[in-house]
TIRO-767040 format. One line per 8 residues: their letters; for each residue x, y, z of N, C-alpha, C. Coordinates in steps of 0.1 Angstrom, whole numbers, plus 5000, padded with zeros to 4 digits. Layout:
REM TIRO-767040
A = X:Y:Z:X:Y:Z:X:Y:Z  ...
REM end
This chain:
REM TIRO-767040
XXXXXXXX = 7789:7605:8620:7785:7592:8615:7798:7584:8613  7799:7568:8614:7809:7564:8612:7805:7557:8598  7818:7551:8590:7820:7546:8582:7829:7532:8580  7826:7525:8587:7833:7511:8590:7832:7503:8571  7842:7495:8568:7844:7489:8560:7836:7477:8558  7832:7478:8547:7818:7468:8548:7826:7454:8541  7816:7443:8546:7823:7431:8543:7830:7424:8528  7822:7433:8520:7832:7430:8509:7843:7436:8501
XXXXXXXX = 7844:7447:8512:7855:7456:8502:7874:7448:8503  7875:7434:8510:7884:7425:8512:7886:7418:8498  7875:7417:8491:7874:7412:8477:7872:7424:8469  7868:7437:8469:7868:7450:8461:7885:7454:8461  7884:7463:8448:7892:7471:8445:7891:7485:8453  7897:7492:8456:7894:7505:8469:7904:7517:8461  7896:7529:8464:7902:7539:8459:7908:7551:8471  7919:7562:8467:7918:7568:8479:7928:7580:8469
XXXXXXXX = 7921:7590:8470:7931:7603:8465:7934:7615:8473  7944:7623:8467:7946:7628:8472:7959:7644:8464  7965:7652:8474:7971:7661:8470:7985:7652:8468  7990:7646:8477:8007:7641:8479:8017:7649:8479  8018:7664:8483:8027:7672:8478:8040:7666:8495  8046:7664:8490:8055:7655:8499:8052:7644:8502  8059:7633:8499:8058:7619:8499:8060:7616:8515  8052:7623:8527:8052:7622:8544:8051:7609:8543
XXXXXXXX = 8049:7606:8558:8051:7591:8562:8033:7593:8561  8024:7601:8565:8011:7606:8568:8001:7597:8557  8009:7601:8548:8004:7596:8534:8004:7585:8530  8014:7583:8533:8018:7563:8535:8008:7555:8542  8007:7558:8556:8000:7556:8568:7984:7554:8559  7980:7563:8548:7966:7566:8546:7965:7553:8537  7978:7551:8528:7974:7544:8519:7978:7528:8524  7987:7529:8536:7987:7511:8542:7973:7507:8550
XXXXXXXX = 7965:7515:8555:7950:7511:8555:7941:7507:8548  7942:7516:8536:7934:7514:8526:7939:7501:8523  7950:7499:8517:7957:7485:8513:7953:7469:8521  7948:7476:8537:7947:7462:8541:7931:7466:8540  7923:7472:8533:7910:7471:8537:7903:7463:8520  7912:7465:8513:7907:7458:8496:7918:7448:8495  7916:7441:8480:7927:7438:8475:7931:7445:8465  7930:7457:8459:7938:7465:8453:7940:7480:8456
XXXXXXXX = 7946:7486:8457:7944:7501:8462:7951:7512:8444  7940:7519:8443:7944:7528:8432:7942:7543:8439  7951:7551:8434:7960:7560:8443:7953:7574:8431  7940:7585:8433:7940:7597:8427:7947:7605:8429  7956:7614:8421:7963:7623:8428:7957:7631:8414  7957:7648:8424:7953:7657:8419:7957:7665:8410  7955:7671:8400:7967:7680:8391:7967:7693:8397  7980:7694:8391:7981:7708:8397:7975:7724:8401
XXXXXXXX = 7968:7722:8387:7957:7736:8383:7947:7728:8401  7938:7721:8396:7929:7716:8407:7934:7718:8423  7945:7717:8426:7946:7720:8440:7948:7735:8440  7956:7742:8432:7961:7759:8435:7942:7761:8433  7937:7756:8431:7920:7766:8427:7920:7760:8441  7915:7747:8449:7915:7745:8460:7918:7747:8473  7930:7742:8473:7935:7750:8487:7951:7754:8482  7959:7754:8476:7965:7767:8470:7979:7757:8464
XXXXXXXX = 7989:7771:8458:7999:7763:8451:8004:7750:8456  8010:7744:8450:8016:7726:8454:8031:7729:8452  8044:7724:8457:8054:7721:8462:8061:7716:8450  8056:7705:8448:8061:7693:8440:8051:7695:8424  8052:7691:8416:8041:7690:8402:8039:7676:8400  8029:7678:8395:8017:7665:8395:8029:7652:8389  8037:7651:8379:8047:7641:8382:8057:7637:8387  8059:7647:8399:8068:7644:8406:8060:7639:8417
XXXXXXXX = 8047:7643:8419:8038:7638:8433:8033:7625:8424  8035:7623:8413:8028:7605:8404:8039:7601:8413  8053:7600:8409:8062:7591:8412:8063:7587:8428  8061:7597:8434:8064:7594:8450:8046:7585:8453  8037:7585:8448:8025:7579:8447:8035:7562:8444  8038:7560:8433:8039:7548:8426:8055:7539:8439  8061:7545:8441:8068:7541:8453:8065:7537:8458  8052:7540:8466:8045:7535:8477:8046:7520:8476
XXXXXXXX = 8047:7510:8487:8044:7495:8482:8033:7491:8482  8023:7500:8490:8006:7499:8489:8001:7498:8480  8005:7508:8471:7997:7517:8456:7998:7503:8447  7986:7503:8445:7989:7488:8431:7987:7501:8419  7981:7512:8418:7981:7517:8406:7980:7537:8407  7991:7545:8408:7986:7560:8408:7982:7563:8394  7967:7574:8396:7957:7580:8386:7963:7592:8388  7971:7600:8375:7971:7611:8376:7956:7619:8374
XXXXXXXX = 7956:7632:8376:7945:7643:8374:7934:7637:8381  7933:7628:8389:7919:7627:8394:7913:7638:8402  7901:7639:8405:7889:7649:8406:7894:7657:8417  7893:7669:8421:7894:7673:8437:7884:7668:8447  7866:7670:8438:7863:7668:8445:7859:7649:8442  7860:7641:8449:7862:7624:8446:7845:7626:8439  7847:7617:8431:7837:7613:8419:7834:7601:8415  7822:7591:8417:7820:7580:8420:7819:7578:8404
XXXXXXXX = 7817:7586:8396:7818:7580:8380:7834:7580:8378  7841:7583:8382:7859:7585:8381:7859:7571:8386  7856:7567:8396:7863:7556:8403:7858:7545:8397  7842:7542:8390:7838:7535:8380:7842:7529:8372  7852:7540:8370:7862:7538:8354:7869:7531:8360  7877:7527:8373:7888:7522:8371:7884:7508:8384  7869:7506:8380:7863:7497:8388:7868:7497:8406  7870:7508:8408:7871:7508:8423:7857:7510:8433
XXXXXXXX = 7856:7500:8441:7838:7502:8449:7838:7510:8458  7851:7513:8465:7847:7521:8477:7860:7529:8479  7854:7542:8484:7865:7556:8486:7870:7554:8498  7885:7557:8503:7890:7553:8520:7894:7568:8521  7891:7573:8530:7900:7589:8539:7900:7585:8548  7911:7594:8551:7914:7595:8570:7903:7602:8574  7899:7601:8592:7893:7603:8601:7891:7622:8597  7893:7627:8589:7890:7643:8594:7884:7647:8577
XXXXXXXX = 7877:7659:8578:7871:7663:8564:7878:7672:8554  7881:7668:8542:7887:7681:8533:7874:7686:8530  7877:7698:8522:7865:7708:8518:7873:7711:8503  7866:7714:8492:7865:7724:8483:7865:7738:8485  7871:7746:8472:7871:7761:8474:7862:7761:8480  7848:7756:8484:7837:7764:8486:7834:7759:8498  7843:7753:8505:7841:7750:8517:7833:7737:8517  7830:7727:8508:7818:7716:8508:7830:7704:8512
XXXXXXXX = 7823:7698:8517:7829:7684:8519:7838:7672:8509  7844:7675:8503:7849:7663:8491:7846:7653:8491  7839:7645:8501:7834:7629:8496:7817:7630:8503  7812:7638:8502:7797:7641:8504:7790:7629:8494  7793:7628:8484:7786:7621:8473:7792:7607:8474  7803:7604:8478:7800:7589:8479:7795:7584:8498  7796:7595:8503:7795:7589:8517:7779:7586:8514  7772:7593:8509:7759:7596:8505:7756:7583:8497
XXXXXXXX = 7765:7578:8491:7763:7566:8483:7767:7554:8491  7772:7550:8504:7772:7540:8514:7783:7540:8505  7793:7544:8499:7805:7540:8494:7821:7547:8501  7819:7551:8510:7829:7553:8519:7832:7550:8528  7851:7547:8532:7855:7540:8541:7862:7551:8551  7861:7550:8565:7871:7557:8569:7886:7552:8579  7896:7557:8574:7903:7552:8587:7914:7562:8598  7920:7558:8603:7925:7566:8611:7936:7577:8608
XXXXXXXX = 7941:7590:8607:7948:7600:8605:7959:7598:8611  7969:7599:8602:7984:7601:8612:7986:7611:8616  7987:7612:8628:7985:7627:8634:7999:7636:8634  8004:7647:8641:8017:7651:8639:8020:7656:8627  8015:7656:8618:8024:7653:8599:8016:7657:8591  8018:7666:8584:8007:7673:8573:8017:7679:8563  8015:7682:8550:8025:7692:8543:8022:7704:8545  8015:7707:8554:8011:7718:8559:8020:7721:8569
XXXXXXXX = 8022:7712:8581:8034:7712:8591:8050:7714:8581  8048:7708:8573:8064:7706:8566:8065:7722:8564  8059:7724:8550:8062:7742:8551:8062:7753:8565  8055:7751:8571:8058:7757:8581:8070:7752:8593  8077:7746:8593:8090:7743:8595:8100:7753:8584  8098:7746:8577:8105:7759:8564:8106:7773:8565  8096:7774:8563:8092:7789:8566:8098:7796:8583  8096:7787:8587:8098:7796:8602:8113:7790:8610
XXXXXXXX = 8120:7777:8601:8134:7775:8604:8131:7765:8613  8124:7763:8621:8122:7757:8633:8131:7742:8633  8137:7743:8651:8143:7725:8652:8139:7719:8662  8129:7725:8667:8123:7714:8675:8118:7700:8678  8121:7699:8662:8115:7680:8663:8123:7674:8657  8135:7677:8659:8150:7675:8660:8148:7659:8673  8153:7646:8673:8151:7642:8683:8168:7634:8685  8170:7632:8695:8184:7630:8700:8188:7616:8692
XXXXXXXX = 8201:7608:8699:8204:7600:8691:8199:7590:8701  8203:7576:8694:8196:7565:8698:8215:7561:8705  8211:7556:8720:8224:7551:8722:8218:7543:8732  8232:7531:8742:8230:7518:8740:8218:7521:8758  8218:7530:8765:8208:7532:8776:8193:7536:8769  8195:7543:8762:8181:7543:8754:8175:7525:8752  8180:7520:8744:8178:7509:8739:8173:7498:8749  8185:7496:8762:8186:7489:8770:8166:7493:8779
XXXXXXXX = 8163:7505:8780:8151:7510:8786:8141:7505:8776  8143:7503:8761:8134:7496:8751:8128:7485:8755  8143:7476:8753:8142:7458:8759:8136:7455:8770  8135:7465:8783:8133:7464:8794:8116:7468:8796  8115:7476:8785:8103:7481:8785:8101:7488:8803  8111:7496:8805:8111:7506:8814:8110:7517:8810  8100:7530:8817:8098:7543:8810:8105:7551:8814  8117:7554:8816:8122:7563:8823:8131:7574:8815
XXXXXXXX = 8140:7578:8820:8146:7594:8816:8153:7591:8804  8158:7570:8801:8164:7575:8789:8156:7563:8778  8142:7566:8782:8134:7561:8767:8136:7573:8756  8133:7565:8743:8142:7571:8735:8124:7572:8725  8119:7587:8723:8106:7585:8713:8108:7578:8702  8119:7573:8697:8116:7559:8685:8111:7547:8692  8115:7547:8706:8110:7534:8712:8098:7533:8719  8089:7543:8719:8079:7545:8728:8071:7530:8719
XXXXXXXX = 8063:7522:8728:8054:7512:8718:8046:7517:8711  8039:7531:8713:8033:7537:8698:8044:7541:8687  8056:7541:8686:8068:7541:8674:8066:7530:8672  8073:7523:8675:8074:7507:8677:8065:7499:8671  8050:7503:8672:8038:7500:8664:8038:7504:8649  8041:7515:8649:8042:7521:8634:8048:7521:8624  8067:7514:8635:8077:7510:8624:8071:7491:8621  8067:7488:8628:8060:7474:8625:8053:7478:8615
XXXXXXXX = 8037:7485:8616:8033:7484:8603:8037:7488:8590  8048:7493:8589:8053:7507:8579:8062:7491:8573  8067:7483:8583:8075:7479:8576:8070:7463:8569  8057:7462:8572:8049:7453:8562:8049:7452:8548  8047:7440:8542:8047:7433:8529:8038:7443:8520  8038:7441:8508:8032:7447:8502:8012:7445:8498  8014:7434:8507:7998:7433:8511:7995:7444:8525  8002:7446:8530:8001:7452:8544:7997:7446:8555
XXXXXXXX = 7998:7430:8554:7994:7425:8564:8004:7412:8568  8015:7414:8561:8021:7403:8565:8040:7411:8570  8045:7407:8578:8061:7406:8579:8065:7411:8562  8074:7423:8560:8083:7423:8549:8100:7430:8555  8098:7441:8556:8113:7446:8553:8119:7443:8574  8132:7441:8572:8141:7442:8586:8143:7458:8590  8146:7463:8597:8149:7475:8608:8158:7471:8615  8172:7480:8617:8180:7479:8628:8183:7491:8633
XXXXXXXX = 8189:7487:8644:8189:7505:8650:8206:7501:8656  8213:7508:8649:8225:7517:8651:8231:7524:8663  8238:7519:8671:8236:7524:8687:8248:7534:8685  8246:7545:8689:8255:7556:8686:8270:7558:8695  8266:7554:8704:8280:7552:8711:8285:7537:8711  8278:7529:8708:8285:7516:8710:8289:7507:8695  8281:7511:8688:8280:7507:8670:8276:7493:8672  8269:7495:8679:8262:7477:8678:8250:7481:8672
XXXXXXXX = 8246:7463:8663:8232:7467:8653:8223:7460:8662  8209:7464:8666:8201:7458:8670:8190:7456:8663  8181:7442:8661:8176:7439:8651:8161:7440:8656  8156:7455:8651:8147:7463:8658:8136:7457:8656  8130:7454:8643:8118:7448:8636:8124:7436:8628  8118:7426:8627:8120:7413:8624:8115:7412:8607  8112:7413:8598:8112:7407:8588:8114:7397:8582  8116:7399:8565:8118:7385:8561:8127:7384:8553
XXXXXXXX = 8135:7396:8554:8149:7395:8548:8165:7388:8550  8162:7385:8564:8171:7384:8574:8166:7367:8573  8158:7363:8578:8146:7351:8577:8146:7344:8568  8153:7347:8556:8153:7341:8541:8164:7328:8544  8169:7329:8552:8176:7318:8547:8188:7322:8537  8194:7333:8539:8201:7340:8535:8201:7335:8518  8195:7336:8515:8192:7334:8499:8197:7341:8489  8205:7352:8497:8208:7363:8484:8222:7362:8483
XXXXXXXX = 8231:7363:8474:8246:7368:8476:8255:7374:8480  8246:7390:8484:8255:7403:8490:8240:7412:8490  8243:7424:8497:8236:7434:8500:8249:7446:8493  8232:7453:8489:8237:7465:8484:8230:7479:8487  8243:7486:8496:8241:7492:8509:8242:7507:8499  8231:7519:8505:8234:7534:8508:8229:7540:8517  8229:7548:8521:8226:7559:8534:8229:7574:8533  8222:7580:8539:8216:7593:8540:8206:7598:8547
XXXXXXXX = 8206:7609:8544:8196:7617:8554:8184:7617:8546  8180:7616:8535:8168:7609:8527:8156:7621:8535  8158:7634:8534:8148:7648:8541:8141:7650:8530  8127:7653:8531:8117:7659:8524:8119:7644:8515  8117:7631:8520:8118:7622:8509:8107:7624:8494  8120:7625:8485:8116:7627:8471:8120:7620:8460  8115:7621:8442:8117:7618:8436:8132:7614:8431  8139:7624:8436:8155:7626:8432:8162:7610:8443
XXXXXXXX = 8155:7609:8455:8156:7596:8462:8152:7589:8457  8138:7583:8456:8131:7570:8449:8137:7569:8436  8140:7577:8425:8150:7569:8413:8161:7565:8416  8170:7572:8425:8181:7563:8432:8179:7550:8434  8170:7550:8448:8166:7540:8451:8160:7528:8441  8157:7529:8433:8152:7525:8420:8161:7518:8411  8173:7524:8409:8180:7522:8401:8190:7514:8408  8189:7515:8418:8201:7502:8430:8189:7488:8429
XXXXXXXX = 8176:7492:8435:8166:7479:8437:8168:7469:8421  8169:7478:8413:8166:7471:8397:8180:7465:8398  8190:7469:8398:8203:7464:8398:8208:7449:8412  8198:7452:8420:8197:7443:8431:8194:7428:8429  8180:7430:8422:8173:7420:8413:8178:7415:8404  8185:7420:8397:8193:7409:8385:8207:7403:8393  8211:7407:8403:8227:7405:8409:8221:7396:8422  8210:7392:8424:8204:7382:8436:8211:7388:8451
XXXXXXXX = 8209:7403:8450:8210:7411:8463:8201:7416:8466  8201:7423:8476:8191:7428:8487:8196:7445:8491  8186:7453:8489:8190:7468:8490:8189:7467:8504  8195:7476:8512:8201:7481:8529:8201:7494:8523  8193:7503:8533:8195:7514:8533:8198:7521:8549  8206:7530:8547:8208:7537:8560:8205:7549:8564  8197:7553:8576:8192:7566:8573:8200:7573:8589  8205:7587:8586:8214:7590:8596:8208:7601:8604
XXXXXXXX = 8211:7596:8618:8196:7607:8629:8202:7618:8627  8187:7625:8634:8188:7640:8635:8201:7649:8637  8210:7643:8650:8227:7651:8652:8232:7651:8640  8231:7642:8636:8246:7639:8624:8243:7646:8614  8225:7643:8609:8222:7653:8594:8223:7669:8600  8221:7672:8611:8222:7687:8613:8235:7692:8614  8243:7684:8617:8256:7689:8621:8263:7693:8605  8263:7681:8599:8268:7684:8581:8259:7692:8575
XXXXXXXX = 8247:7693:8575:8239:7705:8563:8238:7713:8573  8236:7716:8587:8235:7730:8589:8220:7737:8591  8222:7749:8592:8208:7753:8591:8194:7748:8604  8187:7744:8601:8173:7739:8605:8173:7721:8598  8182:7719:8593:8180:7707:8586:8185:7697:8598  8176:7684:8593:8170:7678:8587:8154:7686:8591  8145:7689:8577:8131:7690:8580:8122:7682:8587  8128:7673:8585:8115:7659:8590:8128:7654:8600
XXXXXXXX = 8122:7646:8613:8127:7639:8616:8131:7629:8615  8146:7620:8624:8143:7605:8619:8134:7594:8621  8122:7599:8629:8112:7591:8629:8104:7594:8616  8104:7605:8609:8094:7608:8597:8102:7602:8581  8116:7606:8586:8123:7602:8574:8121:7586:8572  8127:7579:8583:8126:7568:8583:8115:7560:8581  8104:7566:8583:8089:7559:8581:8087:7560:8566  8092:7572:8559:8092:7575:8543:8101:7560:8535
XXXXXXXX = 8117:7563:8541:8124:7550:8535:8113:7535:8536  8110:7533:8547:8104:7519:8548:8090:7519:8542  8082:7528:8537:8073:7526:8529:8075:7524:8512  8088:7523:8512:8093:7528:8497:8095:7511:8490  8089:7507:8480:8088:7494:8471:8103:7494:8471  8118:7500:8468:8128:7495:8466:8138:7497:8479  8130:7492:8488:8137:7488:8499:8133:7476:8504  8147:7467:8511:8142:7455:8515:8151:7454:8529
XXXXXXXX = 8153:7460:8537:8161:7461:8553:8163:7478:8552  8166:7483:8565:8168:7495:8568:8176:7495:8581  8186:7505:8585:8195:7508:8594:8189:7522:8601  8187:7525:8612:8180:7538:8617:8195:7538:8625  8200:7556:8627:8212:7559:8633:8223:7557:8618  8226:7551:8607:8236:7548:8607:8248:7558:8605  8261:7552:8605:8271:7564:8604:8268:7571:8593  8275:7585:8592:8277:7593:8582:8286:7584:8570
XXXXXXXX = 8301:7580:8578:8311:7581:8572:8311:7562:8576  8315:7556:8567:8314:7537:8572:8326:7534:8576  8329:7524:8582:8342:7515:8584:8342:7504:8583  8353:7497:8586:8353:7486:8584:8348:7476:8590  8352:7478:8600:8336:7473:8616:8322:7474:8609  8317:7482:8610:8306:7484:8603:8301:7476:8595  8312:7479:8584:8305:7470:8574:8308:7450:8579  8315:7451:8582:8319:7434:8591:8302:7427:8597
XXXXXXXX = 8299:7441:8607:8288:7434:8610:8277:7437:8600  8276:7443:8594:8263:7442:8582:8267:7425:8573  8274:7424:8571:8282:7415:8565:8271:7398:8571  8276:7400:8587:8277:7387:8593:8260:7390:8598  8254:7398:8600:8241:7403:8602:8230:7394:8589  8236:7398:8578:8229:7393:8571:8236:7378:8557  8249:7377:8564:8250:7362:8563:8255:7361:8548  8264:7375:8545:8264:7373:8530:8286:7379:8534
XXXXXXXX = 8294:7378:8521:8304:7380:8518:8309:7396:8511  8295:7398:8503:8297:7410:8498:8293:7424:8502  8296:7432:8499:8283:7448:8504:8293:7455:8492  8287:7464:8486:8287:7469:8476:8280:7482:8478  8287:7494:8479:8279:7505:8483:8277:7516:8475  8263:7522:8474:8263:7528:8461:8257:7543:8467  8260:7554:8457:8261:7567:8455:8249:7573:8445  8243:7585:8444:8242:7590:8435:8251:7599:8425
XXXXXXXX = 8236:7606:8418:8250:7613:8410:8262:7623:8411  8259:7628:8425:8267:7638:8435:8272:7635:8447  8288:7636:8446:8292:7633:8456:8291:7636:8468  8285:7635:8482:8285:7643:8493:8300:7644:8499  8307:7655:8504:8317:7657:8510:8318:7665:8523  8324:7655:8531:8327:7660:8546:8337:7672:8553  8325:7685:8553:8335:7694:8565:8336:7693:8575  8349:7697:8583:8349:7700:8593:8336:7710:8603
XXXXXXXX = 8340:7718:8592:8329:7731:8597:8316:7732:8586  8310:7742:8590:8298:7748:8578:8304:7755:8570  8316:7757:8568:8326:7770:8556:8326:7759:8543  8312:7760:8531:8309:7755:8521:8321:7761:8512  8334:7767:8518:8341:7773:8507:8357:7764:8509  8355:7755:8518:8364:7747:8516:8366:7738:8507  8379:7734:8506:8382:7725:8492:8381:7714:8497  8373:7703:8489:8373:7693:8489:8387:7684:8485
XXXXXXXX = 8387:7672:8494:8401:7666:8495:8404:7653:8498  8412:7640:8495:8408:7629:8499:8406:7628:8512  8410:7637:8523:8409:7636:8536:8393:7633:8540  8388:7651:8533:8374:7645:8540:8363:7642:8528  8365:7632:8518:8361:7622:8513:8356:7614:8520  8336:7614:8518:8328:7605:8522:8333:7590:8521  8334:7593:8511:8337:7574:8500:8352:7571:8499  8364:7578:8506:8376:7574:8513:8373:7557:8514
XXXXXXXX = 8368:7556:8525:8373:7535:8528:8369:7532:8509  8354:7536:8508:8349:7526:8500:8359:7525:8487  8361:7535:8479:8370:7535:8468:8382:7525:8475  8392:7531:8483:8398:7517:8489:8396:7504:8487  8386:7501:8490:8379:7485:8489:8373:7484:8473  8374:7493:8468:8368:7487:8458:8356:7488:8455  8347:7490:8461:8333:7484:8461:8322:7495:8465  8327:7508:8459:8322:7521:8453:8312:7519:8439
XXXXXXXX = 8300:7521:8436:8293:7524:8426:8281:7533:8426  8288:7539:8415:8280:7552:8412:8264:7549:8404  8253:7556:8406:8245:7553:8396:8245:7565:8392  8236:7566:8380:8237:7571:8366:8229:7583:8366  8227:7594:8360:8217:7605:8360:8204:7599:8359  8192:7606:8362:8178:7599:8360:8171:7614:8357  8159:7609:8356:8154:7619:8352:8150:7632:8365  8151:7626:8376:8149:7637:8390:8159:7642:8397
XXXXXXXX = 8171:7641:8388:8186:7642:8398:8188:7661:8396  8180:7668:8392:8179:7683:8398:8173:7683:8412  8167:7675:8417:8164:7677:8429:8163:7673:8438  8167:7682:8449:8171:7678:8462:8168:7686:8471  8166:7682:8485:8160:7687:8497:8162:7700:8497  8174:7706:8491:8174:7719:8494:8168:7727:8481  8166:7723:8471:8159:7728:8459:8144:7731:8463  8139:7719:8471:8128:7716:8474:8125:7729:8484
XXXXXXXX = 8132:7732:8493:8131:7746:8503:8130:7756:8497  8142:7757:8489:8139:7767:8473:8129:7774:8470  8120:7766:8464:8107:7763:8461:8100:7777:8472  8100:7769:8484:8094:7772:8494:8095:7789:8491  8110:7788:8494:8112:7802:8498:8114:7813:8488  8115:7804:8479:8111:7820:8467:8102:7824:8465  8089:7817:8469:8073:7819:8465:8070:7820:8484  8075:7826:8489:8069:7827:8501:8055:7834:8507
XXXXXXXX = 8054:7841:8499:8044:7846:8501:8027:7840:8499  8027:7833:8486:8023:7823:8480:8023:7810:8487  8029:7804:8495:8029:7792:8508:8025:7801:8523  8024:7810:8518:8023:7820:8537:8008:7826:8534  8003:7827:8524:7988:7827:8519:7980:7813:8520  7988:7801:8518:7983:7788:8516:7981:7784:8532  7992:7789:8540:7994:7783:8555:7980:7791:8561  7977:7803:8556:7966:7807:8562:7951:7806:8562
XXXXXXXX = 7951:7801:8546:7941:7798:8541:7938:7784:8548  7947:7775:8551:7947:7765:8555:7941:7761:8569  7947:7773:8576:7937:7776:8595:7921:7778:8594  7923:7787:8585:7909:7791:8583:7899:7782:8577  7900:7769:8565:7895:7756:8563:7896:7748:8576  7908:7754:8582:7909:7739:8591:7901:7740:8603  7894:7753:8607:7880:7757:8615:7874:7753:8610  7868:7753:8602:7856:7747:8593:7854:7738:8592
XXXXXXXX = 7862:7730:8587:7869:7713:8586:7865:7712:8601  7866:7711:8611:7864:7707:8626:7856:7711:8628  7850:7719:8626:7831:7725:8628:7828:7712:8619  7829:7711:8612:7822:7697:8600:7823:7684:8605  7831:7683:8609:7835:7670:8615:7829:7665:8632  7831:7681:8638:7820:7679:8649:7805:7678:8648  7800:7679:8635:7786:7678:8634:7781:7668:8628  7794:7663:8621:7789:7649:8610:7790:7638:8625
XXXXX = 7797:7639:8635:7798:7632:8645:7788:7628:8656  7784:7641:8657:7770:7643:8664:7757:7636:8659  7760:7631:8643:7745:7622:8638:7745:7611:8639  7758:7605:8650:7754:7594:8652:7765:7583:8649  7765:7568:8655:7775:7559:8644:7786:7556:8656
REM end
């Protein structure tokens, strides 16, 4: 059966819940649908007891999965503890008319359908799944090390096959027109239907910026007085990120600047952490930063380490005098090698130029600055057994789930 959006849910409030245990781009993707399908979107996220009875332990805890909910620029409002299975008297309360899921079926412990009762009630929307991306995929990268979706750097023959819209040996998968499509939508207004944030892309051998996605930052009429720049590999985007980010955006808005953020590809984050890292790629990470309310431009590729070039053209790019570049609470420092037992030194000091210039600022402890991408693996890997019970329990729903979905399809619609 299909479930097309009926004509008034443009003037309804619209509901859509969920687990969230990683703030994916997947997730985003579910709730920038919903967002263009109502005028308000309220966000159930599940507690924690409720999913381990369901489909098994969670990653993150129910406030750390609220916060990465409330980031979203979609979400006008996250509901903690809402129902596993969706409950049309829950959504009553918070005057929402109609339920949105992606294209495929969850189940309860017991194998039932989770939105049986409002499809049943002509109160459900469906839309399309971001495919590729589950936190199901995330753990199992973890668990099994894997770097396969590792993707190369962006440089100036990649680019040039972009513009040309030629498919050849050196199209680059950020540029395919299905990327291309999805950093467009990702990087929409907070209605989801209009032009918001800029995109540039960082050309790795040549350090030219290319002004990937158009927005309305750049468009302004340069209205602001300076941009206030950070960058990182922003992996497993989380809570310990979005208060950062939070706490530069807030500082942004009273100082009439504009947050830039820069996110650094796959080579460069693997080469300094090592290991299997980055987990997500820069197409996943990057889709995470530009769904995020305290961002307003983004840099894909940028350097690890800035210069003065660099910053010249961020500068004259967006028409301002200042850039002001900010840190959290921990300094990152550059080895040569993976030998974590070297001493740190002005030499390979990240923030060398910037202290120089001046124009180094730190922000402040928050409440999520214990954690970090590798805490979050942590997690993973001390309870492994417990995520390697979840990953299997998961296959075995996820036959069923596709028996379900091939039958609900067969009635028609």
């Amino acid at each position: 059966m299909s479930f097309p959006a009926p004509e008034d849910s443009k003037t309804s409030r619209v509901w859509i819940d969920g687990c969230f245990d990683f703030a994916h781009h997947g997730h985003a993707g579910a709730m920038l649908q919903a967002r263009q399908i109502g005028k308000e979107l309220y966000v159930g996220v599940h507690s924690d007891e409720e999913i381990l009875h369901n489909k098994g332990p969670t990653v993150m805890n129910l406030a750390e999965r609220l916060s990465a909910v409330q980031a979203c620029k979609w979400c006008t409002l996250p509901i903690g503890d809402a129902p596993y299975v969706t409950d049309p008297e829950f959504m009553d309360g918070f005057d929402c008319k109609y339920a949105v899921h992606g294209d495929d079926i969850t189940t309860d412990a017991n194998g039932e359908d989770c939105y049986k009762i409002v499809k049943d009630l002509g109160r459900f929307v469906v839309v399309k799944r971001t495919p590729s991306i589950s936190t199901t995929d995330l753990v199992g990268r973890m668990l099994l090390m894997t770097k396969d979706h590792h993707l190369k750097t962006i440089d100036s023959k990649s680019y040039e096959s972009f513009e040309k819209n030629v498919d050849d040996d050196y199209c680059h998968p950020l540029l395919t027109a299905e990327s291309v499509e999805r950093y467009n939508q990702y990087a929409t207004d907070q209605s989801g239907l209009n032009p918001g944030s800029d995109v540039f892309v960082n050309l790795a051998d040549s350090g030219d910026l290319k002004h990937f996605v158009k927005g309305t930052t750049v468009s302004s009429n340069f209205s602001f007085s300076s941009i206030y720049y950070l960058s990182g590999t922003f992996d497993l985007f989380h809570p310990g990120h979005i208060e950062l980010l939070k706490s530069v955006h807030s500082l942004a808005l009273e100082n009439n600047a504009k947050v830039v953020v820069g996110v650094l590809d796959d080579y460069t984050a693997s080469k300094y952490k090592g290991l299997n890292y980055p987990i997500m790629s820069l197409f996943e990470r990057s889709l995470c930063v530009l769904q995020c309310r305290y961002v307003d431009s983004m840099v894909l590729g940028a350097p690890y380490i800035n210069t003065k070039s660099y910053f010249s053209k961020l500068k004259a790019t967006f028409g301002v005098d200042e850039i002001k570049v900010f840190h959290g609470p921990t300094i990152e420092i550059e080895f040569e090698t993976q030998d974590n037992s070297a001493e740190p030194s002005d030499k390979n000091d990240v923030y060398r130029l910037e202290r120089e210039l001046g124009i180094l600022q730190t922000v402040g402890a928050h409440k999520f600055d214990n954690i970090t991408t590798e805490s979050i693996v942590g997690r993973i890997l001390d309870n492994r057994k417990a995520y390697e019970e979840r990953q299997r329990k998961k296959g075995w729903k996820g036959e069923k789930e596709k028996k379900m979905e091939k039958e609900e399809k067969s009635k028609g619609g």
